[in-house]
C-alpha positions as CSV (number, residue, x, y, z in Angstrom):
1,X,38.1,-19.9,-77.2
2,X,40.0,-18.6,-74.3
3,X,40.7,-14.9,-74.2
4,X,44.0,-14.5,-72.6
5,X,44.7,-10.9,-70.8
6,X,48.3,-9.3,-70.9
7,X,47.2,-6.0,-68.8
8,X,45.0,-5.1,-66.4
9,X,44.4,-1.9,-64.1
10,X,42.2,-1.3,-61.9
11,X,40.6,1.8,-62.2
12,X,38.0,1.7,-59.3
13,X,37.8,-1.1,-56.4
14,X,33.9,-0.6,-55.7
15,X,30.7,0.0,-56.4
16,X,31.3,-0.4,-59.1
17,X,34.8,-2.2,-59.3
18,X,36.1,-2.2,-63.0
19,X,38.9,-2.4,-64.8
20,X,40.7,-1.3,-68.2
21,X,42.3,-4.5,-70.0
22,X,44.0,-5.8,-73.1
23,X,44.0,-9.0,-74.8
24,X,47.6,-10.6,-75.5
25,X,46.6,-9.3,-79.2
26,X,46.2,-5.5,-78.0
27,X,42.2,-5.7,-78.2
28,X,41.1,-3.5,-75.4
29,X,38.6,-4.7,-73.1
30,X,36.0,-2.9,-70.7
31,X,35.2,-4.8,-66.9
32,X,32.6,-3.7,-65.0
33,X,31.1,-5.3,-62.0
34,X,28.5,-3.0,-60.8
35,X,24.4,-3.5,-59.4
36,X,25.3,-7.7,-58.9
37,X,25.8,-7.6,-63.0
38,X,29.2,-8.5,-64.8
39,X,30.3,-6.7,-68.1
40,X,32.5,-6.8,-70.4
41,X,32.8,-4.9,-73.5
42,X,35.2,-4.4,-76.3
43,X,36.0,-0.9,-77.6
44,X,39.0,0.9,-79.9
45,X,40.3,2.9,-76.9
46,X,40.0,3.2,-72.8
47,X,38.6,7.0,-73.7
48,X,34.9,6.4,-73.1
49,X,34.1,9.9,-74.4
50,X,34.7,7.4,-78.0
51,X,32.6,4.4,-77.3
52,X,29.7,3.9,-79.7
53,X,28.0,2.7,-77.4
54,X,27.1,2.2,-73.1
55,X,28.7,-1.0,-72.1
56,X,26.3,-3.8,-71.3
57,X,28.3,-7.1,-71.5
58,X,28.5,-7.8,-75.4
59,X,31.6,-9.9,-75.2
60,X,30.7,-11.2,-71.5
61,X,27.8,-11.0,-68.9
62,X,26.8,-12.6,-65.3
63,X,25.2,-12.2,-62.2
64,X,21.8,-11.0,-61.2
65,X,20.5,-7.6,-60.1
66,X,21.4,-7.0,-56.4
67,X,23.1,-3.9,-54.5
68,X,26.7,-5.6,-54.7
69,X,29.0,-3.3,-56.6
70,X,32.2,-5.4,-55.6
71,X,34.3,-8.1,-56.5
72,X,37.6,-9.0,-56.9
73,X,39.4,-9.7,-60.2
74,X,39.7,-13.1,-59.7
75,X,36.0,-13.8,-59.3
76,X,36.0,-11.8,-62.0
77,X,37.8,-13.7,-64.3
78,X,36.2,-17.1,-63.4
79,X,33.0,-15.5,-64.0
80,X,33.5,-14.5,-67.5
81,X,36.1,-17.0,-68.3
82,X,39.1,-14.9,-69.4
83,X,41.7,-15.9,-68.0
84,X,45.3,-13.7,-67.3
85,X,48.8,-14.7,-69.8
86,X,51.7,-16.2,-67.3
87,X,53.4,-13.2,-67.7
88,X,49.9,-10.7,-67.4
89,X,51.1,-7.1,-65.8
90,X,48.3,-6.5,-62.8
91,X,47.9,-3.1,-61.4
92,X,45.7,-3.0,-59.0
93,X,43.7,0.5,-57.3
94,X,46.6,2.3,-55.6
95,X,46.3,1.5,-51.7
């Protein structure tokens, strides 16, 4: 089953680079590259003060321990196999 993305920001470009998204269905989604390890994890809201838990890659994981803590989203994606909508809102870590 592909999981299709409708937003995505960027809320740190490295070490680790991560990023707050949400499925076309309004699931929100936690991405996390960080250590040469992929995560993503599903939660209720962005406010991590509410997750029930530390994100370790329940709905997606990759990679293998290293001292890389960047990647772009695109590696990302194709990693973990979501994929952005066509019409997906990007915004990526203010330059």
């Amino acid at each position: 089953m592909t999981v299709l993305l409708a937003k995505v920001v960027e809320t740190c470009p490295s070490i680790p680079s991560q990023w707050d998204a949400w499925t076309t269905d309004g699931q929100y989604l936690y991405l996390r590259y960080r250590s040469g390890i992929g995560t993503v994890d599903a939660y209720d809201t962005p406010d991590w003060e509410t997750w029930p838990d530390v994100p370790d890659g329940t709905v997606a994981r990759f990679g293998t321990p290293s001292m890389d803590g960047q990647i772009s989203l695109d590696e990302f994606l194709a990693a973990t196999g979501l994929e952005l909508a066509p019409d997906a809102e990007v915004t990526p870590w203010p330059a």
